[in-house]
C-alpha positions as CSV (number, residue, x, y, z in Angstrom):
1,X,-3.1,21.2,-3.5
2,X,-1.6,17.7,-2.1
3,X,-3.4,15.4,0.4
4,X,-1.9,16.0,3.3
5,X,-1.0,13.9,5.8
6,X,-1.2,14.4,9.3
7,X,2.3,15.7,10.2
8,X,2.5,17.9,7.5
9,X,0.0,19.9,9.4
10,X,2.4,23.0,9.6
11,X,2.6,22.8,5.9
12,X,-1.0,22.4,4.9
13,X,-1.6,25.9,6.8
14,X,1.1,27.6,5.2
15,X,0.5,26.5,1.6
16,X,-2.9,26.6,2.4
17,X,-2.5,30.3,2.7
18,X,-0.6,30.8,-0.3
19,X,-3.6,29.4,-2.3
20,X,-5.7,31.9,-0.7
21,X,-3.6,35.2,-1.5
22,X,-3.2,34.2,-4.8
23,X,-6.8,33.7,-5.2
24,X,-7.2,37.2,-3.4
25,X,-5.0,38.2,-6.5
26,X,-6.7,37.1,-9.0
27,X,-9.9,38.4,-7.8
28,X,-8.3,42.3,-7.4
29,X,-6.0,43.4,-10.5
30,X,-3.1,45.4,-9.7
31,X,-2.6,44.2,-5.8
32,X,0.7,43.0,-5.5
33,X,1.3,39.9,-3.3
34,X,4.7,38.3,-4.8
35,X,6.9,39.3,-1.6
36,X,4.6,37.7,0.9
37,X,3.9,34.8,-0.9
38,X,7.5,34.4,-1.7
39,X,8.3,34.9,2.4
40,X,5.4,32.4,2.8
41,X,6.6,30.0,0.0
42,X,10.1,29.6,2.0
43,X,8.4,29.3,5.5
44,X,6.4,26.2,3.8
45,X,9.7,25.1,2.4
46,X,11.7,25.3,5.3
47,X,8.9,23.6,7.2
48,X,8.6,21.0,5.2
49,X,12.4,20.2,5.0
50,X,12.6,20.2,8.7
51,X,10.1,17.8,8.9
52,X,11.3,15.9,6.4
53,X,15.0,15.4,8.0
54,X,13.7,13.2,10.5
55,X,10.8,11.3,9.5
56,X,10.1,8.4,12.3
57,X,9.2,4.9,10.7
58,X,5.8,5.5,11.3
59,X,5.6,8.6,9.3
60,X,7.5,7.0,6.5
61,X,5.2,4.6,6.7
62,X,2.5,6.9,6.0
63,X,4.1,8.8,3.3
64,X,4.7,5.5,1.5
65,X,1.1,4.8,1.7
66,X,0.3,8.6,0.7
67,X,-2.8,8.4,-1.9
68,X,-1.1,10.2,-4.3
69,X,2.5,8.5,-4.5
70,X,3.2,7.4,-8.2
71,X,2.0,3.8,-8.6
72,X,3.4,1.0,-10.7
73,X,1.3,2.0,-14.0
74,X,3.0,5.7,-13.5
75,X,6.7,3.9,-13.4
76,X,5.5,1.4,-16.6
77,X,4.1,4.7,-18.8
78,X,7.5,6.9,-18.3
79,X,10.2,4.2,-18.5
80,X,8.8,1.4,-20.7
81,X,8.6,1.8,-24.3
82,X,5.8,-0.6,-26.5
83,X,4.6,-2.1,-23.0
84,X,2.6,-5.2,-23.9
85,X,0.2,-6.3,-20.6
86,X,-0.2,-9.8,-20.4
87,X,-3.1,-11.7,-19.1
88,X,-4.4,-14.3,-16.8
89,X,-2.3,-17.1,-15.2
90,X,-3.3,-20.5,-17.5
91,X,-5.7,-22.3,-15.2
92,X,-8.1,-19.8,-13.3
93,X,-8.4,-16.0,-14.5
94,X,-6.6,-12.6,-14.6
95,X,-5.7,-10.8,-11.6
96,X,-5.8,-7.0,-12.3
97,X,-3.5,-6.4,-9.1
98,X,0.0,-7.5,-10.8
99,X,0.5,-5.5,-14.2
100,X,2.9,-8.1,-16.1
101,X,4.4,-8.5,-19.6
102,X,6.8,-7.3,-21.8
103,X,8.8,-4.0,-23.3
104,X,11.8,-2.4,-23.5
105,X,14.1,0.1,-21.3
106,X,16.2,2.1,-22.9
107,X,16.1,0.3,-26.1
108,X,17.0,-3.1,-24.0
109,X,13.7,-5.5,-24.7
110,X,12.9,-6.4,-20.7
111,X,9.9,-8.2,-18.5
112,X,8.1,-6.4,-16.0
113,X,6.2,-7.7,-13.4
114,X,4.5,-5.5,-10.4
115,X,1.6,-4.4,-8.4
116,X,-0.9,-1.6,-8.9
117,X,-3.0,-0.5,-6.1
118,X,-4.8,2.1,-8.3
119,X,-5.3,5.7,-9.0
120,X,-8.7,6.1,-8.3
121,X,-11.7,4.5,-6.0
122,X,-13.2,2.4,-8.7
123,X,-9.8,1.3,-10.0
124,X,-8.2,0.6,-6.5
125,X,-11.2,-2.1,-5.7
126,X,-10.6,-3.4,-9.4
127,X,-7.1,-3.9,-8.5
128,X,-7.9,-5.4,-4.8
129,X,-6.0,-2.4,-3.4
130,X,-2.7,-4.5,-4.7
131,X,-3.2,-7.3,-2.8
132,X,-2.8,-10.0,-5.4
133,X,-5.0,-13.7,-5.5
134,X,-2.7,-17.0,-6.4
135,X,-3.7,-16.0,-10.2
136,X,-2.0,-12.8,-10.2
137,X,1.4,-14.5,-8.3
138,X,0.8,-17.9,-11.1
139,X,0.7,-15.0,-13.7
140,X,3.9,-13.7,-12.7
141,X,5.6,-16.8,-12.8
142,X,4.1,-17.0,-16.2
143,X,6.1,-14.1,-16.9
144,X,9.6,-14.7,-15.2
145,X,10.0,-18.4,-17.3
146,X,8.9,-16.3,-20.4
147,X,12.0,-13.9,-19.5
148,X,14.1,-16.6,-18.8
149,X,13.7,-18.1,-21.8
150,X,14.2,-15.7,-24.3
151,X,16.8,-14.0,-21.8
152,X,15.0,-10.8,-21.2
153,X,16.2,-9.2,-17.9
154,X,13.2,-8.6,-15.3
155,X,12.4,-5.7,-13.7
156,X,9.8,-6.1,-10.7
157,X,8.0,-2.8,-9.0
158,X,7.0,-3.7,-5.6
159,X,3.9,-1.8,-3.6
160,X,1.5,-4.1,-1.8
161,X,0.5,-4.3,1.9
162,X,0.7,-8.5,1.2
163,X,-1.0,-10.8,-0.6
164,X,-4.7,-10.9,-0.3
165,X,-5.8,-13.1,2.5
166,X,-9.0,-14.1,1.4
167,X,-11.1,-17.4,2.0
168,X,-11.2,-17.8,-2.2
169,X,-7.6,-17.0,-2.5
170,X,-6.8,-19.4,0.3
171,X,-8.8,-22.5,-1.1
172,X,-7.1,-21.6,-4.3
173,X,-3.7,-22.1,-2.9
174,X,-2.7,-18.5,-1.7
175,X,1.1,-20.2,0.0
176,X,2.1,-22.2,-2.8
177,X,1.4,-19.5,-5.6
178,X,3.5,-17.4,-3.4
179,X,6.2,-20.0,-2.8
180,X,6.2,-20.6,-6.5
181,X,6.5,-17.0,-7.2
182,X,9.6,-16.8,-5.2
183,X,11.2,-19.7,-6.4
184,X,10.7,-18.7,-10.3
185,X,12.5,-15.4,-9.6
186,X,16.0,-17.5,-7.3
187,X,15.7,-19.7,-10.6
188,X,16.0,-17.6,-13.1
189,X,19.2,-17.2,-15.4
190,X,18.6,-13.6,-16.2
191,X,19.3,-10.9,-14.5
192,X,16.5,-9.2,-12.2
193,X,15.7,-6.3,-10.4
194,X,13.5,-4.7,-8.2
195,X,12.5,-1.8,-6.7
196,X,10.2,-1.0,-3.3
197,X,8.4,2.0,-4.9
198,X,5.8,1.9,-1.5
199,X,4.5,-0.7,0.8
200,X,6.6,-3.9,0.6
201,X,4.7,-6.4,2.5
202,X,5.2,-9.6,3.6
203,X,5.5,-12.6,1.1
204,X,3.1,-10.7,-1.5
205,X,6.1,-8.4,-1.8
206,X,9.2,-10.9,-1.6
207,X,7.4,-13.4,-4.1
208,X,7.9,-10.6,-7.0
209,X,11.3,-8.7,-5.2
210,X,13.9,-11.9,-4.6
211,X,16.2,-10.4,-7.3
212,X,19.7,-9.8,-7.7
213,X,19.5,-6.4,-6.9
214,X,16.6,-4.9,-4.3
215,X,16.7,-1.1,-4.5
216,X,14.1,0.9,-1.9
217,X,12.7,4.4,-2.5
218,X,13.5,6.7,0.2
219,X,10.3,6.7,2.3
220,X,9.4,3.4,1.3
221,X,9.1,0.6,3.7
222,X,9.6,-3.4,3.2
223,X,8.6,-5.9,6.3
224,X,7.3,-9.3,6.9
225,X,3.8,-7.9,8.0
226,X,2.3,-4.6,8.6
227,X,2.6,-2.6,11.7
228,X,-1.0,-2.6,12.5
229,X,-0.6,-6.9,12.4
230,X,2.4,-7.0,14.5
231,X,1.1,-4.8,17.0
232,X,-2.2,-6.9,17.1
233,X,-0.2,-10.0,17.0
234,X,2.1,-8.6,20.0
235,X,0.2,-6.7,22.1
236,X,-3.4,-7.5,20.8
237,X,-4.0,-3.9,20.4
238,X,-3.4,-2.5,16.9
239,X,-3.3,0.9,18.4
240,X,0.5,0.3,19.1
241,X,1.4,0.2,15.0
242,X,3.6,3.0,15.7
243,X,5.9,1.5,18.1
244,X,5.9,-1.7,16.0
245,X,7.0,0.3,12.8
246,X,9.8,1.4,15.4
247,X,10.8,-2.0,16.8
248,X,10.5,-3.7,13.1
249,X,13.1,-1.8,11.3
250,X,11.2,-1.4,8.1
251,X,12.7,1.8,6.6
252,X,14.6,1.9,3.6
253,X,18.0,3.1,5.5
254,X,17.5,0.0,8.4
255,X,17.6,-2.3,5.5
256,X,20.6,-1.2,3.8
257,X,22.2,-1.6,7.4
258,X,20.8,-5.1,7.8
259,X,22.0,-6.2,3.7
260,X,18.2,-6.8,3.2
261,X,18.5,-4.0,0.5
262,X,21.1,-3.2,-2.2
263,X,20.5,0.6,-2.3
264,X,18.1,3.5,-1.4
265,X,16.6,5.9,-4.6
266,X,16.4,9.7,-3.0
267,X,13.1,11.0,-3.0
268,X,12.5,14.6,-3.2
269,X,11.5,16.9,-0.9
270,X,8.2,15.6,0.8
271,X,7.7,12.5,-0.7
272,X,7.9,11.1,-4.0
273,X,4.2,12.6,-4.9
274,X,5.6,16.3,-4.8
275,X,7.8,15.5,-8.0
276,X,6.8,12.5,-9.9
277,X,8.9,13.2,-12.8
278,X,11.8,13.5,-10.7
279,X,11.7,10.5,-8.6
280,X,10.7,7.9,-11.6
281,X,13.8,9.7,-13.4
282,X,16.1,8.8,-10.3
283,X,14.5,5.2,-10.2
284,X,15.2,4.8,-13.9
285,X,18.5,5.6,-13.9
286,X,19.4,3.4,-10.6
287,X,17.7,0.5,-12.9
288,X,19.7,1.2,-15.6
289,X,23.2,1.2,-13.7
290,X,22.2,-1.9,-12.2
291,X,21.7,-3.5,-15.9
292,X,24.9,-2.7,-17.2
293,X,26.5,-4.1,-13.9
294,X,25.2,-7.4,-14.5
295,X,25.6,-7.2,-18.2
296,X,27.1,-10.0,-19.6
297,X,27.5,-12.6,-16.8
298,X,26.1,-16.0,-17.5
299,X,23.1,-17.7,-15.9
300,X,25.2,-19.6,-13.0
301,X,27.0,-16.8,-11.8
302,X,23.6,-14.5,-11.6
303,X,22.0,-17.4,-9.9
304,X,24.9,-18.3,-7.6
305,X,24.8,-13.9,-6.9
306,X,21.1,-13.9,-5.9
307,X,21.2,-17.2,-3.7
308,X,24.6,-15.6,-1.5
309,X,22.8,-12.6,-1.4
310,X,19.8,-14.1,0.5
311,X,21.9,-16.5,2.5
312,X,23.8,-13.6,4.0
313,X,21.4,-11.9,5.0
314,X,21.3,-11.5,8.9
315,X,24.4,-13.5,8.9
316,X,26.2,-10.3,10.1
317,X,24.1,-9.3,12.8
């Protein structure tokens, strides 16, 4: 059974049903059930694609939060080959929130830098929920002039709600290792990718994704704060998060509008946590088209690429 969230209500009772005749079966030998489950089965599907056709941004907001969405780790273990973490940032400790280091796609040696919010309690509060500290962001840079100068392409998996706004990681210099982060990956002369597998938020997010090519999951979301904070921030009453995710334009098919994004990855049916295989499949392959577009082209011209494609951004509006 998934976790459901709670516009899937319809769903939940109709699969939850199913669960209980074949339990019913399982208990009783020789009582057939198939044809109602099967009638049952396609109610749950058809629900579930009707609600699916017209998610608001709130929802999708919710789905790309959903508990049981593939994390960063899940994209590292099925599309990188002799993945080799590497540690701390240098000059104050590790930060288990960005997973960073080196392997190789589809033969190709590559970095890969992104954030983990965890798979389980005790692992999400060792990972901070994916809210990185100035080490993990000083780490990542690390990384990206390590790529740059062996030439190793970088791929960057984005899920964070933002960077962690704590009084330690404030005194230790929270803007700069951001600032720092995002200027490492405009530098670089190699190409670089990334790819909004959740929550994209704020400059947490942007200080690993300001590549030459941004690619969104379908039900993912990418903004410059939460809805929650820009309903607080707005109207002083966080309550209003839904009409802020409305106002914000923070879905995956309002940025490909706006140029913020180079491309949407379909998810399947109910969210990316109903097939993982699938959808880390789909993501590969968008990763490895993208590659071979940018293969051979010097480091000027991939620079020169990623800093027009920031500057025209909003230019068009």
């Amino acid at each position: 059974m998934y976790s459901y969230l709670e516009f899937e209500k319809p769903v939940a009772d109709l699969e939850g049903k199913i669960q209980e005749l074949r339990a019913m079966s399982s208990e009783k030998d020789g009582v057939s059930i198939s044809d109602e489950v099967s009638r049952l089965e396609k109610r749950a599907s058809d629900a579930l694609r009707e609600i699916y056709s017209d998610l608001t941004p709130w929802q999708k907001t919710q789905v790309a939060r959903h508990p049981d969405r593939p994390h960063c780790l899940e994209y590292v273990k099925r599309l990188i080959e002799d993945f080799a973490p590497l540690a701390g940032d240098r000059s104050f400790g590790e930060d288990h929130a960005i997973i960073a280091g080196l392997g190789r796609f589809k033969g190709e040696a590559v970095a890969i830098i992104g954030q983990e919010k965890g798979a389980d309690t005790q692992d999400r509060i060792k990972r901070n929920f994916g809210m990185a500290r100035p080490e993990g962001y000083r780490k990542a840079v690390r990384i990206i002039e390590m790529a740059n100068r062996f030439g190793l392409p970088i791929i960057s998996l984005v899920d964070t709600a933002g960077a962690y706004p704590g009084i330690g990681a404030e005194e230790r210099g929270q803007a700069e290792a951001i600032a720092r982060s995002t200027d490492a990956c405009l530098a670089v002369g190699v190409p670089t990718i990334a790819v909004v597998i959740g929550e994209g938020g704020s400059g947490g997010a942007i200080a690993i994704a300001a590549a030459n090519k941004v690619f969104m999951l379908e039900h993912a979301i990418y903004s410059v704060i939460s809805p929650e904070g820009a309903a607080s921030i707005l109207w002083r009453d966080s309550a209003r998060a839904k009409e802020a995710a409305t106002a914000m334009k923070i879905t995956a098919q309002d940025l490909l509008k706006f140029g913020v994004i180079d491309g949407i990855i379909k998810e399947p049916m109910g969210g990316a946590h109903r097939a993982i295989d699938d959808v880390i499949t789909r993501t590969g392959e968008r990763i490895e088209a993208a590659l071979k577009d940018m293969a051979g082209q010097d480091a000027d011209t991939l620079r020169n690429a990623r800093r027009q494609k920031f500057l025209a951004i909003g230019r068009s509006l």
